[in-house]
N, C-alpha and C positions, 0 to 999 in steps of 0.2 A: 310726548313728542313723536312725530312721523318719524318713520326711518327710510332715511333717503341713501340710496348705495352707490347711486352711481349721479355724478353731476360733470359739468364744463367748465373750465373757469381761463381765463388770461391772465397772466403776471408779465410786467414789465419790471425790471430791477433798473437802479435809479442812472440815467446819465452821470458821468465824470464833468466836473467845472471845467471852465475855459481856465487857460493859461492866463496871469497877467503881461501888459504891456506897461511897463513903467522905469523911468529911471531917478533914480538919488538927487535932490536939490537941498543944498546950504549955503547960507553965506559962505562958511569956507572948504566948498567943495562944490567950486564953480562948474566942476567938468564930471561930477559923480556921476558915476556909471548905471547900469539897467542894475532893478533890482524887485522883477516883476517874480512874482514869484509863483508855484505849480496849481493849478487847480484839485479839489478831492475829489477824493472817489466816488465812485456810486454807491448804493447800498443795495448786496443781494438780498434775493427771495430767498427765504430759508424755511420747509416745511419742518414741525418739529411734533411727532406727536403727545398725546396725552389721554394720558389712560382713562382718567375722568371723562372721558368724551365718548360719544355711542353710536354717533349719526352726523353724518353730513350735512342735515338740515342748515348748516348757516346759507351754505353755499347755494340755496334757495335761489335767492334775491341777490345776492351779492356775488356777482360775477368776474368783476374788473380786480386786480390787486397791484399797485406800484408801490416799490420802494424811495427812498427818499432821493433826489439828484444831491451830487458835492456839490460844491461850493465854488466861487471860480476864485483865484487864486488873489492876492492882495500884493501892495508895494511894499518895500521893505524886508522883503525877500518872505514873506509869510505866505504861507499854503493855504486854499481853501478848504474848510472843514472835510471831512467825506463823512455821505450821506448813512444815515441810519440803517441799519438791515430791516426788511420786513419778514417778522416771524410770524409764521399761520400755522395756527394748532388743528391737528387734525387726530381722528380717533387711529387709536392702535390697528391695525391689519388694513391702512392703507395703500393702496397699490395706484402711482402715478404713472398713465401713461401720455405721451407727445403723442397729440393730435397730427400733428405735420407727417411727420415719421412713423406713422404706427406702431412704436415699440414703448415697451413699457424701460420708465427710465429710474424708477425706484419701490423696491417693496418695504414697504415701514413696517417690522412687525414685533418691534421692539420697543417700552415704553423708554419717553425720554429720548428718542431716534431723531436726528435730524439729517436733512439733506438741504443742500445748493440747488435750487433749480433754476436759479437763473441768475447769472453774475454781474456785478454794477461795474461803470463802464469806468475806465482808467482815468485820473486827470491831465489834463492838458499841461502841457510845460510853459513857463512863464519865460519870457527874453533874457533872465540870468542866464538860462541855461544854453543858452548860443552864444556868450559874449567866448570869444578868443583873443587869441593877440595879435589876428589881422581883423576882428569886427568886436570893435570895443561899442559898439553904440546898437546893439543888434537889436531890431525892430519889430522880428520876427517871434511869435508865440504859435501854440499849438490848440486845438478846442478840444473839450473832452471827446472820448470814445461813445455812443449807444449802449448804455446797459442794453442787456440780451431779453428777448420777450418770444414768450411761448405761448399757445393756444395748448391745455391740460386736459386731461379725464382723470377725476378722479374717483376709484373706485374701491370700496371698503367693501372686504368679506371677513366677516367674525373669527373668532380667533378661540375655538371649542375642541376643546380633548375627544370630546365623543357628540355625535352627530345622528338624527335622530331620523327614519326616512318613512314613510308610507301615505296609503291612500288617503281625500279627504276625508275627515270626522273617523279614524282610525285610533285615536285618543294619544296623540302627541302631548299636544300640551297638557294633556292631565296626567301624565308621565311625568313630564318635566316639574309641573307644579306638585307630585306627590314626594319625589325628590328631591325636592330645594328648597329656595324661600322665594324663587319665580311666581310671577301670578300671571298666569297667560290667561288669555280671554278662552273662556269654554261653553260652547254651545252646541245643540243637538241641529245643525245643519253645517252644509260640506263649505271648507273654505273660512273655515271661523276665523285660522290661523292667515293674517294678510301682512305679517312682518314677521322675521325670528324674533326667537326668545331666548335667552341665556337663563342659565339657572348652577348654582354652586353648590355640588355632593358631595358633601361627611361623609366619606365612605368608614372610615375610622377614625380611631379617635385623634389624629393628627393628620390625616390626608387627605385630599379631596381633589377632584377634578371639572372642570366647567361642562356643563352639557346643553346642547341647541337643537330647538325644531326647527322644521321650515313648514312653508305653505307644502300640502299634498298635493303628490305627484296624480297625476291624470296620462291614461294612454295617450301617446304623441308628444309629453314632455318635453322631451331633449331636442322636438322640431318644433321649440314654442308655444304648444296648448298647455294652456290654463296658465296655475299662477306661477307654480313649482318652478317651472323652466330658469327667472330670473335671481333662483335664490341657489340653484344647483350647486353655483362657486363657489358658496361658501361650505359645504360638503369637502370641496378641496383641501383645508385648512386641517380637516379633522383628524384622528388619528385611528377610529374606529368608528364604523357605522351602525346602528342597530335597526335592523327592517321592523318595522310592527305594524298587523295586518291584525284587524279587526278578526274574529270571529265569530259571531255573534249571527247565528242562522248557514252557515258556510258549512260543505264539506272538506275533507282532507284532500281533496282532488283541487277543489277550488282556492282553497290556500296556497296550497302548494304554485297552481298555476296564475295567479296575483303576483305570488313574492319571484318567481319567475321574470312576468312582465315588468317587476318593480326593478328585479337587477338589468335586464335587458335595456331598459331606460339608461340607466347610471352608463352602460359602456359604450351606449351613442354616444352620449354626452361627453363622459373621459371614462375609458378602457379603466383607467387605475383606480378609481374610483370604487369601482364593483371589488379588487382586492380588499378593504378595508373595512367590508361588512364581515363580519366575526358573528352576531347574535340575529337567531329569527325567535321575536317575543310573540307571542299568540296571545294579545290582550281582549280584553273583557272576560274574562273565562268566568266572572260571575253567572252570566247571563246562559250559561250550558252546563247539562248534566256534569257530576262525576265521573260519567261512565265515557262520554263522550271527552272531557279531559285526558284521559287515561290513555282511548285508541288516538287522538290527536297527538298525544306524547310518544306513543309509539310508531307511531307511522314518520314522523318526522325525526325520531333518534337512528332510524332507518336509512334517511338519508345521507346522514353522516359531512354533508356540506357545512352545514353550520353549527352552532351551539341552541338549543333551542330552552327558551322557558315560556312556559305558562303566568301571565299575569291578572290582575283587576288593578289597573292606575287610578280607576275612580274611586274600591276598595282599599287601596294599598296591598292587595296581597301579593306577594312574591319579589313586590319593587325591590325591598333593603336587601333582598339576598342577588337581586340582578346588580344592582349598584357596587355591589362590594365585588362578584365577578368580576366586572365590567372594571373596576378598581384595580385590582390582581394584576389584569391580561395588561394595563396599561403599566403598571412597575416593570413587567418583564419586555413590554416593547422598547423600554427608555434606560435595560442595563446593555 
C-alpha cells in the first residue's frame, strides 16, 4: 500500500431534527393540549485512532464525511431519535489541522485516542415546550441547529524512538532491515527509499525500540530539493537521530564535511531537530582497509561532537552492538 502523509478531507456532523407541531385528540379529551414533542440531535464527527493502521490512503478518494442528521421530533410528546456519531479510524501519529484557521486543532498520538471534530447540531423544541398558563394552544416549534462542518488536513508523521538520516544510497534501509523484521526495498541507485519504513529492535532480551528511515536528504533539502524535504516531520517525533554517511571511497575531510552539511539541513528545517542526533555511524566499512577504519575512528573520536561507530549493514558488522547503545542511551532519556 502507498503511504500517503498528508491529505484534505470535509466533515459535516449531522443537523438537529425539527421540533414537532402537534396537539392531543380523543374522544374524551376534546380540548387536549400540544404535545409535539423535541427533535434529536445530530451525530458528531469523531476521529479515533488505531494502531493497525499505517497510512492515510483511504483518504485517497474519499473526501466528503457526514454524520447522521436527528430525527424531528413526534406527537405524543416523543423525541426524535439523535443521529449516529461518525467515527473515522485513523493511523496513530495523526495530527489534524483547520484549514479555515490554519491551526492545528488535535495531535492523536495515542492508540485508541479520540476527538470531536465537529459537533451535531441541537434538536429543535416541539410546541410542548411553550404551552404556559397564558398560551395553552402554542403553535410555535423550533428547527434543529447546523451540525458544525470544517474543511481538514490531515497529516500523519510516524511515531519512532530512533530516526534514521543521511545521503541517498547511504545504506538506511539495510540498516533498518539488518535490525529488524523490516524489508525495505534496497537497491544500488540513489532514492531507493520513496516512503519510511519502520522496523522493531530486540535490543535485549525484553526491550526493544521502533526505528525509521526516510527518503535521503540532498543539499537544499529544508528549501524543498529532492524527496527528503517532505518526510523531515517525521524526524520530529523521534527521540534520537543517527546520521549515517556512506564511506566508501571518501576521505575524513569529506565525511566530516557531508555529516556537516547533513546537520546544517536539519536546523533550517527545525533548530531542535540537530539536538537529537547523538550517533555519527560510518557505514559500509566493508568496502575500506583496516588501516583506513582505524585513522577514520580516530579522527572522528577527535571530534568529540558525537558518538561514532564504524559499521557494514549489508554485512551486519557492528549493527547489534549499535542497537543495544542506541537501546541504553534511550532508557536513560526516559528515567
Amino acid at each position: 500500500m502507498d503511504f500517503i502523509d498528508e491529505v484534505h478531507v470535509d466533515v459535516s456532523a449531522g443537523d438537529g431534527g425539527d421540533g414537532c407541531l402537534s396537539f392531543r385528540r380523543a374522544k374524551n379529551l376534546p380540548k387536549g393540549g400540544p404535545d409535539g414533542g423535541d427533535g434529536g440531535s445530530g451525530g458528531d464527527v469523531v476521529f479515533r485512532t488505531n494502531a493497525g493502521l499505517n497510512t492515510l490512503a483511504r483518504f485517497r478518494y474519499e473526501k466528503y464525511f457526514g454524520a447522521e442528521a436527528g430525527k424531528r421530533g413526534l406527537s405524543n410528546n416523543k423525541s426524535g431519535a439523535d443521529g449516529k456519531d461518525l467515527v473515522i479510524e485513523v493511523p496513530v501519529g495523526t495530527i489534524i489541522y483547520d484549514e479555515s484557521f490554519k491551526e492545528k486543532v488535535a495531535d492523536l498520538s495515542k492508540d485508541n485516542q479520540e476527538f470531536v471534530v465537529a459537533k451535531g447540531g441541537k434538536g429543535g423544541s416541539g410546541n410542548l415546550r411553550f404551552k404556559s398558563s397564558t398560551n395553552r394552544s402554542p403553535r410555535k416549534i423550533t428547527q434543529g441547529k447546523e451540525g458544525g462542518s470544517l474543511s481538514l488536513r490531515l497529516e500523519l508523521r510516524l511515531l519512532a524512538d530512533v530516526g534514521l538520516l543521511g545521503r541517498p544510497n547511504s545504506g538506511k534501509s539495510s540498516l533498518v532491515k539488518a535490525v529488524s523484521s523490516a524489508n525495505p526495498k534496497i537497491a544500488d541507485y540513489e532514492f531507493t527509499t520513496l516512503k519510511p519504513s519502520l522496523g522493531v529492535v530486540d535490543y535485549s532480551t525484553d526491550k526493544s525500540f521502533v526505528i525509521s528511515d526516510i527518503p535521503g536528504l540532498i543539499t537544499g533539502a529544508s528549501k524543498g530539493i529532492g524527496l527528503g524535504f517532505q518526510f523531515l516531520k517525521h524526524l520530529s517525533r523521534t527521540r534520537l537521530v543517527l546520521l549515517l554517511i556512506d564511506v566508501d571511497g571518501k576521505e575524513s575531510k569529506e565525511i566530516e564535511e557531508e555529516s556537516q552539511d547533513l546537520l546544517r539541513e536539519l536546523n533550517e528545517y527545525d533548530n531542535n531537530l540537530a539536538e537529537k542526533v547523538k550517533w555519527l555511524v560510518l557505514n559500509k566499512m566493508d568496502l575500506i582497509s583496516k588501516e583506513k577504519q582505524m585513522k577514520l575512528k580516530e579522527y572522528f573520536d577527535e571530534q568529540k561532537d558525537l558518538e561514532v561507530c564504524l559499521i557494514s549493514a549489508k554485512n551486519r558488522q557492528g549493527t547489534e552492538n549499535l542497537m543495544k547503545e542506541v537501546g541504553y542511551k534511550l532508557e536513560k532519556i526516559n528515567e
